[in-house]
mmCIF file of the N, C-alpha and C atoms, coordinates in Angstrom:
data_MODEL
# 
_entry.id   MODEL 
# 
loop_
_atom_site.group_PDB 
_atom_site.id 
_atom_site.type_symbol 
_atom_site.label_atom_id 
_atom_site.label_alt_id 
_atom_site.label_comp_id 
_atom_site.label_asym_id 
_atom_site.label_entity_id 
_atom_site.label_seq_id 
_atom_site.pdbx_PDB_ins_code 
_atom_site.Cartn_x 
_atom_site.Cartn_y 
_atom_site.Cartn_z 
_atom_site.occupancy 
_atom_site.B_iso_or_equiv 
_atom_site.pdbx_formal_charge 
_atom_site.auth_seq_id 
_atom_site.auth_comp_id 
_atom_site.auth_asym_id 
_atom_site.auth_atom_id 
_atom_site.pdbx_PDB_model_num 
ATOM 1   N N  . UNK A 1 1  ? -98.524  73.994  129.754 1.00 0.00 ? 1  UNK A N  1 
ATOM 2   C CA . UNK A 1 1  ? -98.756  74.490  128.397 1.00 0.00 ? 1  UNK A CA 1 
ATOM 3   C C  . UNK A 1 1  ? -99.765  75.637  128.404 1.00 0.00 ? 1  UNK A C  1 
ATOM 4   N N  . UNK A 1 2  ? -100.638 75.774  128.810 1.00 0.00 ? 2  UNK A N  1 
ATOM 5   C CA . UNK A 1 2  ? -101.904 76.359  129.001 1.00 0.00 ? 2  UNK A CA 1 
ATOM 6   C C  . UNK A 1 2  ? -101.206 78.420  129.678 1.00 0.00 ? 2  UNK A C  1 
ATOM 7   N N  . UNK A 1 3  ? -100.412 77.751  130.882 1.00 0.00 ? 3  UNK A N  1 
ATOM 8   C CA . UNK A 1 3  ? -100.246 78.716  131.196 1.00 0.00 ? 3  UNK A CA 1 
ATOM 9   C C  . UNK A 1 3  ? -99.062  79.573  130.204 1.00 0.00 ? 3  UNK A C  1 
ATOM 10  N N  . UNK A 1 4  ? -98.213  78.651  129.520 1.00 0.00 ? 4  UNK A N  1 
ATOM 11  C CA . UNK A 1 4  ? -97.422  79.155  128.459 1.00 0.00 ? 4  UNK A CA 1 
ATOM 12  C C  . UNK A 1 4  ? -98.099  80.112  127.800 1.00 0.00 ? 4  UNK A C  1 
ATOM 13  N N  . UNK A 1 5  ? -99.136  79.349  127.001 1.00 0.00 ? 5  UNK A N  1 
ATOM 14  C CA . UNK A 1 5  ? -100.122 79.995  126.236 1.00 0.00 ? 5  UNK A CA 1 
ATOM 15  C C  . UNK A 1 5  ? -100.792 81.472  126.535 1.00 0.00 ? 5  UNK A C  1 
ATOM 16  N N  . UNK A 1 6  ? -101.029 81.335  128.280 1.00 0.00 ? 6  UNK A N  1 
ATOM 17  C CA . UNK A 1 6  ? -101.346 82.517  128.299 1.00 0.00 ? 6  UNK A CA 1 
ATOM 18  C C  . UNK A 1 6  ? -100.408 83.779  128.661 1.00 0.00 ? 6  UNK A C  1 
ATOM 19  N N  . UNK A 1 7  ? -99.506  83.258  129.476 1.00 0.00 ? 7  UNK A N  1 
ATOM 20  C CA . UNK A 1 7  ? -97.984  83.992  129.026 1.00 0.00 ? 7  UNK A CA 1 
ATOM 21  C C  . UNK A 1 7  ? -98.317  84.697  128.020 1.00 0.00 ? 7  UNK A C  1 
ATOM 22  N N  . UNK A 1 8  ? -97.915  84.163  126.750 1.00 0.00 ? 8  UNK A N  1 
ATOM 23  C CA . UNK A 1 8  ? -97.510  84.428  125.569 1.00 0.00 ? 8  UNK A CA 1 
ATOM 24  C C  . UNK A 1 8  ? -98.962  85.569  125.018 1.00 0.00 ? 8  UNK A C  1 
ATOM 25  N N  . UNK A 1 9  ? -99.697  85.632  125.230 1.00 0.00 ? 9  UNK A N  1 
ATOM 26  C CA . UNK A 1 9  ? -101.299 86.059  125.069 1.00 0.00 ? 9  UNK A CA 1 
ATOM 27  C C  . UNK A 1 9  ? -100.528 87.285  125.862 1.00 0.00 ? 9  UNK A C  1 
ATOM 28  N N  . UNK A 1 10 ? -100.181 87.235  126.675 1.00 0.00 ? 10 UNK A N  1 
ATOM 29  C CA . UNK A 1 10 ? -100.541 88.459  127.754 1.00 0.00 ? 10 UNK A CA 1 
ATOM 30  C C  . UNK A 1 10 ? -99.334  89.636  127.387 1.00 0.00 ? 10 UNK A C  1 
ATOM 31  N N  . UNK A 1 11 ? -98.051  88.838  127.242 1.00 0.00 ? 11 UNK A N  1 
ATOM 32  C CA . UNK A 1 11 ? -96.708  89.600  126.366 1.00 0.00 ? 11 UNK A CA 1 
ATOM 33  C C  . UNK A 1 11 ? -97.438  89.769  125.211 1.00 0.00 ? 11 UNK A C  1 
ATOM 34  N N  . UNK A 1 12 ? -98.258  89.115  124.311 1.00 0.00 ? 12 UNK A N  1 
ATOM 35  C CA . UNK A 1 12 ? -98.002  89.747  122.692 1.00 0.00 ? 12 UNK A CA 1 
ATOM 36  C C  . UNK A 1 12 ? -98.948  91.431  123.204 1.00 0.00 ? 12 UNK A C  1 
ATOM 37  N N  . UNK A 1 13 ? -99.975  91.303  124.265 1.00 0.00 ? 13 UNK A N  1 
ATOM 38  C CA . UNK A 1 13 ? -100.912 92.535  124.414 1.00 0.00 ? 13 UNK A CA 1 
ATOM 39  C C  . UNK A 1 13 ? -100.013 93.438  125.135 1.00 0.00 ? 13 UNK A C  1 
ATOM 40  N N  . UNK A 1 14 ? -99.337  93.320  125.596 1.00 0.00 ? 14 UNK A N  1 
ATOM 41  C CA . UNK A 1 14 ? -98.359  94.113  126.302 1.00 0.00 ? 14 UNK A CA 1 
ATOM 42  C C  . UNK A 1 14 ? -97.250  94.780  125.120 1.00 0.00 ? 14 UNK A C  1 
ATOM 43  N N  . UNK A 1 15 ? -96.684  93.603  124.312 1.00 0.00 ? 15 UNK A N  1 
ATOM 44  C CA . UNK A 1 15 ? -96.368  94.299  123.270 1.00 0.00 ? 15 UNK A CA 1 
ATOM 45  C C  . UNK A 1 15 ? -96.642  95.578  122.360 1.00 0.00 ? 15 UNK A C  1 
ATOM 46  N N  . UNK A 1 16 ? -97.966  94.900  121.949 1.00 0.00 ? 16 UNK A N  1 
ATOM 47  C CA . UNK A 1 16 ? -99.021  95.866  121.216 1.00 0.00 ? 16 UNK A CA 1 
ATOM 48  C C  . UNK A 1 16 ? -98.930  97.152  121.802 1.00 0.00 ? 16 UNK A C  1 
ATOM 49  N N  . UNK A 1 17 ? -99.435  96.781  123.095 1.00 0.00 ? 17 UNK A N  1 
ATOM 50  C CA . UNK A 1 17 ? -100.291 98.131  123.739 1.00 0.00 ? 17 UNK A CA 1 
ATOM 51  C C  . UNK A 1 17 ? -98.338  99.024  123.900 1.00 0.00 ? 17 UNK A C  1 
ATOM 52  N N  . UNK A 1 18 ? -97.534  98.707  124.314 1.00 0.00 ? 18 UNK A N  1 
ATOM 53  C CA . UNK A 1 18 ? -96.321  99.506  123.838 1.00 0.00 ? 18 UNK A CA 1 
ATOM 54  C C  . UNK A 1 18 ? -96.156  99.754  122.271 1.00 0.00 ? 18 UNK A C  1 
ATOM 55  N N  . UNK A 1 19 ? -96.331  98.980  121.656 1.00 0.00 ? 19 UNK A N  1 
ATOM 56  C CA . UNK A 1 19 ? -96.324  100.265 120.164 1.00 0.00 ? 19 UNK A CA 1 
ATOM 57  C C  . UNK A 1 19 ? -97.405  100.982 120.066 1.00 0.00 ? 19 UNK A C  1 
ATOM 58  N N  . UNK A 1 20 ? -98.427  100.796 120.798 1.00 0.00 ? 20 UNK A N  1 
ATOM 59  C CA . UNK A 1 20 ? -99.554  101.420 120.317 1.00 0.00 ? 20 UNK A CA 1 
ATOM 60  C C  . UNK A 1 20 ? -98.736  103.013 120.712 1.00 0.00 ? 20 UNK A C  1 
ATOM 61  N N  . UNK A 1 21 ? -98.628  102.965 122.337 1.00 0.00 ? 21 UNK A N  1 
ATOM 62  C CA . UNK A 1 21 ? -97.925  104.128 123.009 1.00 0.00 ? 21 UNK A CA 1 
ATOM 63  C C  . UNK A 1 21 ? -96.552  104.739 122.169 1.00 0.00 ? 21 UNK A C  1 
ATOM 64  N N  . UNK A 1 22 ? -96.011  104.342 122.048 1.00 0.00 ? 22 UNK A N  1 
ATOM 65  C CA . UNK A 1 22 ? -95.099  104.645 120.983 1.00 0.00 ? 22 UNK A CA 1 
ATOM 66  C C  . UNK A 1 22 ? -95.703  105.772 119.918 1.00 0.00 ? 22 UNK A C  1 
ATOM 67  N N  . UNK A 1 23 ? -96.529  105.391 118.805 1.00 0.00 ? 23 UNK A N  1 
ATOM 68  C CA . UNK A 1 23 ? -97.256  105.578 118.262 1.00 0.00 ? 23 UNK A CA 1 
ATOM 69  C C  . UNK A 1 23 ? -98.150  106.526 118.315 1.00 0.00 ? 23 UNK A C  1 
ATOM 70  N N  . UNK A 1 24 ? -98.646  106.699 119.693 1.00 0.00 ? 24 UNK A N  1 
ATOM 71  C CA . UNK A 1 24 ? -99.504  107.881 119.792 1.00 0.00 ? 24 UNK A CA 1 
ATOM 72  C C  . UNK A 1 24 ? -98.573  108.859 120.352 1.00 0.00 ? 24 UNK A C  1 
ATOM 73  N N  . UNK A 1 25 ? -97.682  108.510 120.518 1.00 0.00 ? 25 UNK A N  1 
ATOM 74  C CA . UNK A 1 25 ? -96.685  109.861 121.154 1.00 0.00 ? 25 UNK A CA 1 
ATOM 75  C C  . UNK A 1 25 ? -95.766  110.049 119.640 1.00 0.00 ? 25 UNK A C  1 
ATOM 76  N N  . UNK A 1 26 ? -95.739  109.838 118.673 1.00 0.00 ? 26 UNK A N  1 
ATOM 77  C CA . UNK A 1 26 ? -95.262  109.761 117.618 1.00 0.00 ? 26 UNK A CA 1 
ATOM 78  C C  . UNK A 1 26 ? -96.405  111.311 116.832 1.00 0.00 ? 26 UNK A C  1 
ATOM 79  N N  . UNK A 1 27 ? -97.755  110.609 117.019 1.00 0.00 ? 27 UNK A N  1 
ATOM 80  C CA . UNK A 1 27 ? -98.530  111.058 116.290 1.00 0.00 ? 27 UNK A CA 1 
ATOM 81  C C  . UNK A 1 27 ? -98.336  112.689 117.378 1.00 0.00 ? 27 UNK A C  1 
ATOM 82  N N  . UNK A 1 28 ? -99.004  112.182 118.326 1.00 0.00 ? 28 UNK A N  1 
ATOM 83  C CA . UNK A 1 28 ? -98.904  113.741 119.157 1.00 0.00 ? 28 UNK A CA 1 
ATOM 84  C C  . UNK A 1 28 ? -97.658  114.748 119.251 1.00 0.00 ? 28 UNK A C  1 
ATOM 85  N N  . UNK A 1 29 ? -96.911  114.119 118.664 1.00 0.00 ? 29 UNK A N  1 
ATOM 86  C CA . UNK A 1 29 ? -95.608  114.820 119.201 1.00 0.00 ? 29 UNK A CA 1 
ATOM 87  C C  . UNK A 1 29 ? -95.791  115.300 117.495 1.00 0.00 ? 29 UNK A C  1 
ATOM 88  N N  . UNK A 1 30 ? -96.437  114.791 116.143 1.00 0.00 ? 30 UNK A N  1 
ATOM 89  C CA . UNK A 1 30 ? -96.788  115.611 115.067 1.00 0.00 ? 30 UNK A CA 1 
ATOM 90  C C  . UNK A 1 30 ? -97.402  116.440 115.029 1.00 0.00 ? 30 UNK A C  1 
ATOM 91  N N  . UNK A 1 31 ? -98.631  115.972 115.951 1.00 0.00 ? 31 UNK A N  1 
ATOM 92  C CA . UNK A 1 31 ? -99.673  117.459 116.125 1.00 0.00 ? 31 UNK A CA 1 
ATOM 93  C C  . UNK A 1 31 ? -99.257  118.781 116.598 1.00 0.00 ? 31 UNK A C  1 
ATOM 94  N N  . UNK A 1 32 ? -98.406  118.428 117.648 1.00 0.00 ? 32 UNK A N  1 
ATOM 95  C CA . UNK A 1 32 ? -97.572  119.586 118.005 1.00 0.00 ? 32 UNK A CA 1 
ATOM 96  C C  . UNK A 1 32 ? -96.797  119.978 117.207 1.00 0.00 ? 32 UNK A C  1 
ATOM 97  N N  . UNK A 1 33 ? -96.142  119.593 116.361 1.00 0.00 ? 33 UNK A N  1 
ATOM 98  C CA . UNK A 1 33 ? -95.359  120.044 115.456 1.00 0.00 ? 33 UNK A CA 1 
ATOM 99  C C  . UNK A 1 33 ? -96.231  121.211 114.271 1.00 0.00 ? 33 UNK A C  1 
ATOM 100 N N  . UNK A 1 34 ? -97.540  120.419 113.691 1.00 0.00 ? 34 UNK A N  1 
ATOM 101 C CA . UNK A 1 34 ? -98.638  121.068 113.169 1.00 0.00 ? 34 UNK A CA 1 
ATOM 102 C C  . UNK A 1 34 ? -99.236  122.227 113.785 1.00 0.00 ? 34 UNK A C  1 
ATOM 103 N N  . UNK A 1 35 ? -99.461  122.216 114.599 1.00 0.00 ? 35 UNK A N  1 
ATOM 104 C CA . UNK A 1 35 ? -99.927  122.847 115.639 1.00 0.00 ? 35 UNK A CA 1 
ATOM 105 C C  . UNK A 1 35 ? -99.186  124.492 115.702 1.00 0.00 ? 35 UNK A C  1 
ATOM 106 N N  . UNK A 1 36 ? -97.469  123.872 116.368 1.00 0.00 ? 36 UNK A N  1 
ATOM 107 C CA . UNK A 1 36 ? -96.529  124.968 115.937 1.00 0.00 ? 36 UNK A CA 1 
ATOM 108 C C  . UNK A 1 36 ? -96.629  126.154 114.555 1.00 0.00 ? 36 UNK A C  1 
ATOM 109 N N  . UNK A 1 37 ? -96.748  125.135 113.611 1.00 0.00 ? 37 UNK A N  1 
ATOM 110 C CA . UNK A 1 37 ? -96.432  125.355 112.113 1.00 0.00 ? 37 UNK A CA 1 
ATOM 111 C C  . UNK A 1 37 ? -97.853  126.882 111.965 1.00 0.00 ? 37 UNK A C  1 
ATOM 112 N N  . UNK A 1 38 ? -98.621  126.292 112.552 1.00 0.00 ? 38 UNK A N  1 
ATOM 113 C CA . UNK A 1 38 ? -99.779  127.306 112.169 1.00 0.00 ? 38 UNK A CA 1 
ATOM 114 C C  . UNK A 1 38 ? -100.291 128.088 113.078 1.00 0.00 ? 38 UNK A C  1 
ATOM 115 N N  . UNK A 1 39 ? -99.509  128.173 114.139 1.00 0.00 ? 39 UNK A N  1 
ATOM 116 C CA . UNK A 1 39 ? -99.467  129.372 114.879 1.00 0.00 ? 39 UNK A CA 1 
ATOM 117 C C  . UNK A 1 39 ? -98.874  130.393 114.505 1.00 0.00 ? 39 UNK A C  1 
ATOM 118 N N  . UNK A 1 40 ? -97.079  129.910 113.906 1.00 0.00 ? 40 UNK A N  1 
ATOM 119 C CA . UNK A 1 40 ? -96.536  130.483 113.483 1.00 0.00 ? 40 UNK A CA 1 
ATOM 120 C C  . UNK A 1 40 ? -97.118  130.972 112.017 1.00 0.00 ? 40 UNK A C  1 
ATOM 121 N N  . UNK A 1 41 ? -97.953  130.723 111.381 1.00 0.00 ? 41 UNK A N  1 
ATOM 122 C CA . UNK A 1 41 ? -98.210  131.165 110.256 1.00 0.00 ? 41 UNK A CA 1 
ATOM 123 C C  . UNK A 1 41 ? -99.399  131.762 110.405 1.00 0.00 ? 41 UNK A C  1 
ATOM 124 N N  . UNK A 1 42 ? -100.271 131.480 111.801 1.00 0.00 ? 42 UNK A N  1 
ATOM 125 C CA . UNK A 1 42 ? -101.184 133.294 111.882 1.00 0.00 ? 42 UNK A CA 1 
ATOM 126 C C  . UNK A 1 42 ? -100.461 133.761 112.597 1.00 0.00 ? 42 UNK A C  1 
ATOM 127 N N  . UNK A 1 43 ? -98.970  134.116 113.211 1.00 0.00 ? 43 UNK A N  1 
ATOM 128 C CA . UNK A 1 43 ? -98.597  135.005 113.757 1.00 0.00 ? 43 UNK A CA 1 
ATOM 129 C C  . UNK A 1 43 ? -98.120  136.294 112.554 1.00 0.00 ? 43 UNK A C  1 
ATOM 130 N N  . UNK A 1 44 ? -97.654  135.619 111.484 1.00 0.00 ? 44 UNK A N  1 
ATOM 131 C CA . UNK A 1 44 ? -97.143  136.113 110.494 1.00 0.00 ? 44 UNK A CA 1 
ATOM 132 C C  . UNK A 1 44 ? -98.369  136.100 109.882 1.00 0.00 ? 44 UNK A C  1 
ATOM 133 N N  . UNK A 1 45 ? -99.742  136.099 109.836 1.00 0.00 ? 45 UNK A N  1 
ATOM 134 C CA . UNK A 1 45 ? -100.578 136.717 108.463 1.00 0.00 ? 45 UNK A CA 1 
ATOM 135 C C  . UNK A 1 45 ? -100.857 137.505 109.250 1.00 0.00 ? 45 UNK A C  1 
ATOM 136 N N  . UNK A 1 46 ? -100.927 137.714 110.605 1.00 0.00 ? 46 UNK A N  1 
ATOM 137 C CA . UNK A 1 46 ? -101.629 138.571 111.804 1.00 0.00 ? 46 UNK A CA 1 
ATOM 138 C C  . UNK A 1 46 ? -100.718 140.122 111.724 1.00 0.00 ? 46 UNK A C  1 
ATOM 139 N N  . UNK A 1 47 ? -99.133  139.816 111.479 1.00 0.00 ? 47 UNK A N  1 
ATOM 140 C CA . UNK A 1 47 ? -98.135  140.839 110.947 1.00 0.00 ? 47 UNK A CA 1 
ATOM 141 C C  . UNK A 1 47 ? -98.395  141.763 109.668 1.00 0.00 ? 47 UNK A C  1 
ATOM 142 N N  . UNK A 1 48 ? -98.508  140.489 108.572 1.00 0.00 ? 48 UNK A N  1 
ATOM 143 C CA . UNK A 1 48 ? -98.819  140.998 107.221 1.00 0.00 ? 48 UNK A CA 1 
ATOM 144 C C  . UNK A 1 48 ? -100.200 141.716 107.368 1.00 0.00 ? 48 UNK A C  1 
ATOM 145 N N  . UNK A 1 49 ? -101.435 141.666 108.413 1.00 0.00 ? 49 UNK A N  1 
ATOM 146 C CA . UNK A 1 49 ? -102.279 142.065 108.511 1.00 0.00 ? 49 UNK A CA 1 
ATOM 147 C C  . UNK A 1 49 ? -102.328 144.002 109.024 1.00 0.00 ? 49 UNK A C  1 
ATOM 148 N N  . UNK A 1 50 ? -101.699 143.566 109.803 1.00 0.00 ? 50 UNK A N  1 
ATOM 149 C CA . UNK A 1 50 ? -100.948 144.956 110.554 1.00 0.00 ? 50 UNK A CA 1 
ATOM 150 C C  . UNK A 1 50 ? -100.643 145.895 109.902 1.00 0.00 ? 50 UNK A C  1 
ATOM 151 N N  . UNK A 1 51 ? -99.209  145.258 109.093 1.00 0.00 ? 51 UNK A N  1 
ATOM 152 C CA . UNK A 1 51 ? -98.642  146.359 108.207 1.00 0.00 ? 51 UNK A CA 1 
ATOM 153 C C  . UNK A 1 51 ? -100.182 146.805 106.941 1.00 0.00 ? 51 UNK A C  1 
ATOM 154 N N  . UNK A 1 52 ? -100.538 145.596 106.587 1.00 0.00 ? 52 UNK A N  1 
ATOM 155 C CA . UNK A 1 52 ? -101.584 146.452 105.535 1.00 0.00 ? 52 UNK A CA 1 
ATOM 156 C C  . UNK A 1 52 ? -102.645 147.215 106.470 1.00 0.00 ? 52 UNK A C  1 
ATOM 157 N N  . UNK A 1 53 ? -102.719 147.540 107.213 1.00 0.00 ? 53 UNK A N  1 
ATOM 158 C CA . UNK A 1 53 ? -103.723 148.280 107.790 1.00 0.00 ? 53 UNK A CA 1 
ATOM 159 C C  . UNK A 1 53 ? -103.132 149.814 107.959 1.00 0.00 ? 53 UNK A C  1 
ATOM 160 N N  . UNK A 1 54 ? -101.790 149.393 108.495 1.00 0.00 ? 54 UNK A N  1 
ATOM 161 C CA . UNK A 1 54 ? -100.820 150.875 108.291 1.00 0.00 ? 54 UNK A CA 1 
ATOM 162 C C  . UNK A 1 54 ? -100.498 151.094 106.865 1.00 0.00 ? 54 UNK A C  1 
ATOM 163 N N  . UNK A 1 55 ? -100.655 150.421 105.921 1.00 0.00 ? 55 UNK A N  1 
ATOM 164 C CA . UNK A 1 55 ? -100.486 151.315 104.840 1.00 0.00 ? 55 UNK A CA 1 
ATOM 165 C C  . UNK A 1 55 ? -102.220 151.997 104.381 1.00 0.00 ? 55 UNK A C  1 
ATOM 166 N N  . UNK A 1 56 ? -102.977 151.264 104.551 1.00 0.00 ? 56 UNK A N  1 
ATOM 167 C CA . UNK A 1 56 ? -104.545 151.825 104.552 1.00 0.00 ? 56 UNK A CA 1 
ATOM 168 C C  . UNK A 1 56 ? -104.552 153.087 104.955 1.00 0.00 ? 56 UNK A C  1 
ATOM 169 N N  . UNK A 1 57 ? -104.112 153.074 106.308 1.00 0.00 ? 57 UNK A N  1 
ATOM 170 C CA . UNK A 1 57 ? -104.085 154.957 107.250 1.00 0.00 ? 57 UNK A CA 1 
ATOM 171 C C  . UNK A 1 57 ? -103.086 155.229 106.610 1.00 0.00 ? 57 UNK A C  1 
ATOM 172 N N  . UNK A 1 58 ? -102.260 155.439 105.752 1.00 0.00 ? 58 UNK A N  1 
ATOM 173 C CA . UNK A 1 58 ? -101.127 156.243 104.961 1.00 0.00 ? 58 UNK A CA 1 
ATOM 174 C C  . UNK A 1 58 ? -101.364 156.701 104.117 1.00 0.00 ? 58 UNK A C  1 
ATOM 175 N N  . UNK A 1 59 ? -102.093 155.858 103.334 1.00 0.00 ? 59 UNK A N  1 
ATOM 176 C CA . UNK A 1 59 ? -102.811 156.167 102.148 1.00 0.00 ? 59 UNK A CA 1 
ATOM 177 C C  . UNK A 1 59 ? -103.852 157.238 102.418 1.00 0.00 ? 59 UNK A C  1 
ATOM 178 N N  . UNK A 1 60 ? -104.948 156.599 103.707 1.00 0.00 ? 60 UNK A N  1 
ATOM 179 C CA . UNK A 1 60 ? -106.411 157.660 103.260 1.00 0.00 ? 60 UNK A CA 1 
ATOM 180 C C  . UNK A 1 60 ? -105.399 158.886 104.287 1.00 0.00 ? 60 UNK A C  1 
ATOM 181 N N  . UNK A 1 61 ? -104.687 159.043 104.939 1.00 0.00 ? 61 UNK A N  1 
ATOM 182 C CA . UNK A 1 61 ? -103.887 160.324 105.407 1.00 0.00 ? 61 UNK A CA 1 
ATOM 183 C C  . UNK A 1 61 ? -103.608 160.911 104.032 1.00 0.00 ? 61 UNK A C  1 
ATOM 184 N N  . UNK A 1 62 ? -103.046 160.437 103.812 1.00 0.00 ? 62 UNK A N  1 
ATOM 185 C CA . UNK A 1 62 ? -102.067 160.986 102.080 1.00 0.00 ? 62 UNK A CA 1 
ATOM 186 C C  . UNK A 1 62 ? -103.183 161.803 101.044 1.00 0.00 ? 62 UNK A C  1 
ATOM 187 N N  . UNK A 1 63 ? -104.435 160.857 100.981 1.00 0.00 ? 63 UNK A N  1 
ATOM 188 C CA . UNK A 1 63 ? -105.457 161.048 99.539  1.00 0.00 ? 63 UNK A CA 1 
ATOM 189 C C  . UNK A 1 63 ? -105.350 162.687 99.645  1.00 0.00 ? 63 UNK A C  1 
ATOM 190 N N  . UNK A 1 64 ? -105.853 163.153 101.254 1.00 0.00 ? 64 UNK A N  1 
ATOM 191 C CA . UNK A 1 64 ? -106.119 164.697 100.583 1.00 0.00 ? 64 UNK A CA 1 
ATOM 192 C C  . UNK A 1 64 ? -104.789 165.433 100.256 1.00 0.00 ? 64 UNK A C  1 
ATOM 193 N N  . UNK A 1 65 ? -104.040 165.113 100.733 1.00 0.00 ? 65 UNK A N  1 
ATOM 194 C CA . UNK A 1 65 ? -102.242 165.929 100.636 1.00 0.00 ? 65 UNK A CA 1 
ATOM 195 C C  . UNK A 1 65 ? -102.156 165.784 98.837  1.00 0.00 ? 65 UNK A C  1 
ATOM 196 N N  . UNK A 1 66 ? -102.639 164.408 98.107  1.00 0.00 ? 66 UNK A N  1 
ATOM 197 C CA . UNK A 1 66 ? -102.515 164.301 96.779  1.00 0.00 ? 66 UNK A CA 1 
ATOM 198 C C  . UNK A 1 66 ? -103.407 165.108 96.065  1.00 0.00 ? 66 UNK A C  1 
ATOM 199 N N  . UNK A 1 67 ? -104.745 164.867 96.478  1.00 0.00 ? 67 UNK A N  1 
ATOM 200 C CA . UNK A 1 67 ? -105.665 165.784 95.963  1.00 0.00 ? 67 UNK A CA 1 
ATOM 201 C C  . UNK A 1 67 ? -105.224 167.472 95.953  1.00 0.00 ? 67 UNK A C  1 
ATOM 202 N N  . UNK A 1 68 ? -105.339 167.631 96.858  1.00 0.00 ? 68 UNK A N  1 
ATOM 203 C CA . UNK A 1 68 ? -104.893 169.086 96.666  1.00 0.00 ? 68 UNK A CA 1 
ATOM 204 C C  . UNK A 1 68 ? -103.861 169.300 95.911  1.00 0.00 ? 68 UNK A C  1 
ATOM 205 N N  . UNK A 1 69 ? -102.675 168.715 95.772  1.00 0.00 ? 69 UNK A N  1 
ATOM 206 C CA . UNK A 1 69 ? -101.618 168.627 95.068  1.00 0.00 ? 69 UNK A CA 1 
ATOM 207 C C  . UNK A 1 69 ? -101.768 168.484 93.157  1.00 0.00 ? 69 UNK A C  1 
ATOM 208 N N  . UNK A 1 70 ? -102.744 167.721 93.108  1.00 0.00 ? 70 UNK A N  1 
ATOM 209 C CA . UNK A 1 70 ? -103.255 167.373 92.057  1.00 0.00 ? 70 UNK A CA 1 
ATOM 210 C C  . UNK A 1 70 ? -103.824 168.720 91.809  1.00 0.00 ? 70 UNK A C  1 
ATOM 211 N N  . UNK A 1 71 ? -104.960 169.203 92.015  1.00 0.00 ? 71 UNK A N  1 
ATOM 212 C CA . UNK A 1 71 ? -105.582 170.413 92.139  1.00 0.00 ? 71 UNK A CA 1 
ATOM 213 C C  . UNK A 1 71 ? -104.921 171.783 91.481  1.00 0.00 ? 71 UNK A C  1 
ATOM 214 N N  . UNK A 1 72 ? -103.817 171.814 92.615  1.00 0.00 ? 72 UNK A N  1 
ATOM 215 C CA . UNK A 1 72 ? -103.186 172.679 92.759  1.00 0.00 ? 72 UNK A CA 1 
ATOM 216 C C  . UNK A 1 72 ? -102.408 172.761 91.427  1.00 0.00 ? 72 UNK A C  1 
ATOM 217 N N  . UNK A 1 73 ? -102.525 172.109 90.405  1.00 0.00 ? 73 UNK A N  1 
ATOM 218 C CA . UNK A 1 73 ? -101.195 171.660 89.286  1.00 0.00 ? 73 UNK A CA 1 
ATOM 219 C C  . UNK A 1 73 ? -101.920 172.655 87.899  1.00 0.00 ? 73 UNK A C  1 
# 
């Protein structure tokens, strides 16, 4: 009986400790997913960053071409 008992003790921790594993590869395999998600979303503000910087130099290129233009009217 005794050793039943501890049988049974030693499968239910064995159990456990497999969902636990389960579980953390569940969770990690979310983080990575998270992880993904917001790389990809500073790769793309890092883009949107870009282009507004090229429109910045378009603009202060442009101001005097307008000014004078303006001027000139």
């Amino acid at each position: 009986m005794k050793r039943h008992e501890q049988n049974r003790k030693k499968n239910g921790i064995v159990v456990q400790a497999s969902e636990i594993k389960i579980e953390v590869r569940k969770l990690y395999k979310r983080f990575l997913e998270i992880q993904l998600d917001l790389t990809n979303d500073l790769i793309f503000l890092q883009a949107l960053l870009v282009q507004q910087r090229r429109w910045d130099i378009t603009r202060e290129a442009e101001a005097p071409i307008l000014q004078e233009t303006v001027a000139g009217w």
